[in-house]
N, C-alpha and C positions, 0 to 999 in steps of 0.2 A: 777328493779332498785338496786337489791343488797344491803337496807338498811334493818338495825336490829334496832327493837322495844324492849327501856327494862322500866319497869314498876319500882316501887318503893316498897321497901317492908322496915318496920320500924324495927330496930334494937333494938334490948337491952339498946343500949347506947345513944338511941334516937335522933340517926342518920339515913339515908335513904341510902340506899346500893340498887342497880339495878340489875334485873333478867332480862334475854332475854326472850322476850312470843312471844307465835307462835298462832296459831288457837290451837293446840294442848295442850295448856299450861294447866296444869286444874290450878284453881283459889277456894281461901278457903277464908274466913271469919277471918281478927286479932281480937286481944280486941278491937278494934275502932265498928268495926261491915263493915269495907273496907275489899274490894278484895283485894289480894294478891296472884302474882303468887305463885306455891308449888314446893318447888324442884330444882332442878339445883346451875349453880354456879350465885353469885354476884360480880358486879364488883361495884367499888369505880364512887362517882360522878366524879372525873374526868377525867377516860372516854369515857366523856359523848361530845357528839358533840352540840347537841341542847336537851334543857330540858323545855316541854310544861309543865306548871302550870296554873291551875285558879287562881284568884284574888277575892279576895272581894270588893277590889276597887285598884287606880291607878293613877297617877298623871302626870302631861307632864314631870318631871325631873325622871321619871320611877320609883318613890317610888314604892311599895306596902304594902296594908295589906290583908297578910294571913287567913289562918283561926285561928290563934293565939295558936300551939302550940309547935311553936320555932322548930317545925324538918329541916323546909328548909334552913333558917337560921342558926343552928348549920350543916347542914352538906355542906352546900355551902359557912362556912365562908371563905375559901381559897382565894375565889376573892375578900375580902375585900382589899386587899394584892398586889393587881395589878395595873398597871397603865394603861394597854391598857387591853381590853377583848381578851382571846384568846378562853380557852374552860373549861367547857362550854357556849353556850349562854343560858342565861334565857328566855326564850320565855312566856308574862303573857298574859290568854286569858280572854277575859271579853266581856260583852255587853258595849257597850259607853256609856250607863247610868251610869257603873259604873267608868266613870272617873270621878275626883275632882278635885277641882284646888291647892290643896297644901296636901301634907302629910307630916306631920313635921319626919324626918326620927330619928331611935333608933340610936347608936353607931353600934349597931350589925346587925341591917336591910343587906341584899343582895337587892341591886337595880335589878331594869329587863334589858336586852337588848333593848328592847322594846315590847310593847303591842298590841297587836292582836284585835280584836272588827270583829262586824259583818259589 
């Protein structure tokens, strides 16, 4: 199918910048104690065509809460800025348990495209 897989790797500026990984890719441990590709170039999230995230939870108007340390947020603010979705899409994946019926959103919250469940 000709598509490229790129992974997340956390920045200095505690922004998320993407690697392309292959099967080959080796993969190391950051300060979080997460994999991270090694090596090669980064590109900018946007990119980015479609971007899978887990969720902690998630609401029918596509809020989210993360895991609360503002990287996806600060480096997906761009779309706050938009009027129509172009790219990328947020894709949030969660069990349906973890939907709720309201999340009161931040000013700086990134909404999802929509939510994925099993």
């Amino acid at each position: 199918m000709k598509k490229r897989i790129f992974a997340p790797v956390i920045e200095k500026n505690l922004q998320l910048q993407f690697q392309e990984i292959s099967a080959e890719t080796e993969l190391w441990r950051n300060r979080f104690g997460l994999f991270e590709p090694r090596g090669g170039d980064l590109v900018s999230a946007r990119m980015l065509d479609i971007v899978l995230t887990p969720v902690v939870a998630f609401d029918t108007q596509n809020n989210r809460i993360g895991m609360g340390g503002g990287y996806f947020d600060r480096t997906f603010s761009f779309l706050r800025h938009r009027n129509e979705w172009f790219h990328p899409k947020i894709v949030g994946l969660a069990y349906a348990c973890q939907k709720v019926e309201k999340i009161p959103p931040n000013p700086w919250d990134i909404r999802l495209f929509c939510a994925i469940t099993e």
